[in-house]
C-alpha positions in Angstrom: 51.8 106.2 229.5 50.5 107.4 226.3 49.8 110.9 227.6 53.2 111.0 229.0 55.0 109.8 225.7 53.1 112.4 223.2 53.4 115.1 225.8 57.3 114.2 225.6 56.9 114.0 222.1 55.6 117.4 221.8 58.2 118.7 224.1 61.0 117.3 221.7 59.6 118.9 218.4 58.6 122.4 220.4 63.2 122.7 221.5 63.5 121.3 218.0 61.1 124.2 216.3 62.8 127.0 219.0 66.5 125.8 219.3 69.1 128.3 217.0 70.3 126.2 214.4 73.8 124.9 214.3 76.1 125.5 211.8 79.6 124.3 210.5 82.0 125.8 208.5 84.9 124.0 206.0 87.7 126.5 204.4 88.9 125.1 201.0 92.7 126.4 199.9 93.9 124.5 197.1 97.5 124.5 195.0 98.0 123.5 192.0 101.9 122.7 191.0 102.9 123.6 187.5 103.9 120.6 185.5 105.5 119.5 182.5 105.9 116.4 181.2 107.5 115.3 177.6 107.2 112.4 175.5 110.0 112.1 172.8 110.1 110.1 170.2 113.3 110.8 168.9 114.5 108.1 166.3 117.0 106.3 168.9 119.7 105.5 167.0 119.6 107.2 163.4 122.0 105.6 160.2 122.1 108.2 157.7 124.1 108.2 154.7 125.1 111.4 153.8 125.8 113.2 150.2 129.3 113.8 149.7 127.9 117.5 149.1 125.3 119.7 150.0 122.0 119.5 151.8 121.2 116.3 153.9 118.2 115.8 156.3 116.1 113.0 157.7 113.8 112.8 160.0 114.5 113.3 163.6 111.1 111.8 165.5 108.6 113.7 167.1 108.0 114.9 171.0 104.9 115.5 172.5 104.8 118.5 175.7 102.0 118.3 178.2 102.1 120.9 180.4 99.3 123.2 182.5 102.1 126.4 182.5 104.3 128.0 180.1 107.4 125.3 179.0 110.4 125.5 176.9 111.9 122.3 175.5 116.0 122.9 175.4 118.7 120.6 173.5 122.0 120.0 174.0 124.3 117.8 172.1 127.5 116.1 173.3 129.9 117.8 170.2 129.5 120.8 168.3 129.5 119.1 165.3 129.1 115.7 164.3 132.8 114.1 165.3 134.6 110.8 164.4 134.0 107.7 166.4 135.2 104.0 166.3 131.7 102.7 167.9 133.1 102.8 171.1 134.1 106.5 172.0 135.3 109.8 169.8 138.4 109.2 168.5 141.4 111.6 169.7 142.1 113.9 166.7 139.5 112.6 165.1 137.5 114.4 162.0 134.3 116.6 162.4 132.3 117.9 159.6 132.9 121.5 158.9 129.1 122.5 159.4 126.9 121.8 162.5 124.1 119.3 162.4 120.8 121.5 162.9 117.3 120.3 164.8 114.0 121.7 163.3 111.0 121.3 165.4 107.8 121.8 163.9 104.6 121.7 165.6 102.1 119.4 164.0 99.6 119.2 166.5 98.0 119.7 169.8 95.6 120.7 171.9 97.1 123.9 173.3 94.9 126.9 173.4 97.6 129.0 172.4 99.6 126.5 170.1 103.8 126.0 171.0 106.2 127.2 168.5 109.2 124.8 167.4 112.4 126.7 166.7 115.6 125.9 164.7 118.6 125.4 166.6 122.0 124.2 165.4 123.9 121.2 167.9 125.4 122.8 170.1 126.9 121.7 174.0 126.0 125.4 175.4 122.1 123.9 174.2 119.2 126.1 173.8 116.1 126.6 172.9 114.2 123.9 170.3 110.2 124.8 171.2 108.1 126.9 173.4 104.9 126.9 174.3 101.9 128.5 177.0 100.4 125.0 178.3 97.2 124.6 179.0 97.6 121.3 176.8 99.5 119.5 174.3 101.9 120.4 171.9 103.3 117.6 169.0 106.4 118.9 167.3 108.0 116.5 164.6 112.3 117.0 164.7 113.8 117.2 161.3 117.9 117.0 161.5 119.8 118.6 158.7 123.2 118.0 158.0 125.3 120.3 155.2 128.3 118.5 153.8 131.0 120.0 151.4 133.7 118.4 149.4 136.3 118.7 151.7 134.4 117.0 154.3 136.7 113.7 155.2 135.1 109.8 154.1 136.0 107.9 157.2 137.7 104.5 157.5 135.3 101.8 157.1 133.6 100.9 161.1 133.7 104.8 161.8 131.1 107.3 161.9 130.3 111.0 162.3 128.5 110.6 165.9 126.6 112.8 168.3 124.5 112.5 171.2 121.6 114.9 171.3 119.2 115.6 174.8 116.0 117.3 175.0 114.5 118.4 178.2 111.1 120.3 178.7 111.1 122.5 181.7 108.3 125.0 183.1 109.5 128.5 182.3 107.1 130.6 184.9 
């Protein structure tokens, strides 16, 4: 029995020394979707008394991109220009200011390689352009709204405001 078994043994290890090899092989093909993603910080809901004249501005918030390709950040606002409403909608007729509110976004941090660029861009409903940037990392941009009032700007009844709505959106630009 033992003579059997280590002949057998010896068999076994002989095929194993003398048998080709066997092999496997794995393809890898791997896609990686471009993304963008925004945080913004804008101040929600923004009461700003403004000078009967000249330069106003306040700050707007900040927005942070993320993206791994190049992004541009556009805003849009609901009016033109900031436009009279009674707290529950524009009011018909109404007043507007006789300049356009303007967005200022300056980047003020980040861990692009290439770092973003924030833009000036008066309110506006066509929108357009308020920061750009490669990716490949984070951009911080802090929004700073500036309003120019003149003398024949129109004081409102008492419960109304000047009021806008303004949207960002962050969008891969490839």
């Amino acid at each position: 029995m033992r003579k059997v078994s280590l002949v057998a043994l010896i068999g076994v290890a002989f095929a194993a020394l003398f048998s080709p090899a066997k092999a496997a092989t794995q393809v890898i093909d791997a896609t990686l979707a471009p993304g963008v993603s925004m945080t913004a910080v804008p101040t929600p809901n923004i009461s700003w008394a403004l000078a009967m004249s000249g330069a106003n501005t306040t700050s707007g918030g900040s927005m942070t991109v993320s993206a791994n390709t190049p992004y541009t950040v556009t805003m849009s606002a609901e009016k033109d220009f900031l436009t009279q409403h009674n707290g529950t909608g524009y009011v018909s007729g109404g007043s507007q200011l006789s300049s356009p509110l303007t967005v200022t976004a300056a980047r003020t941090g980040g861990t692009a390689v290439v770092p973003g660029v924030g833009l000036v861009l008066p309110a506006s409903t066509i929108g357009g352009p308020i920061g750009t940037g490669t990716g490949l990392g984070t951009d911080t941009f802090s929004l700073t709204l500036s309003q120019p009032t003149v003398i024949t700007d129109k004081a409102l009844p008492t419960g109304h405001t000047y009021h806008n709505v303004l949207t960002y959106t962050a969008s891969a630009t490839l």
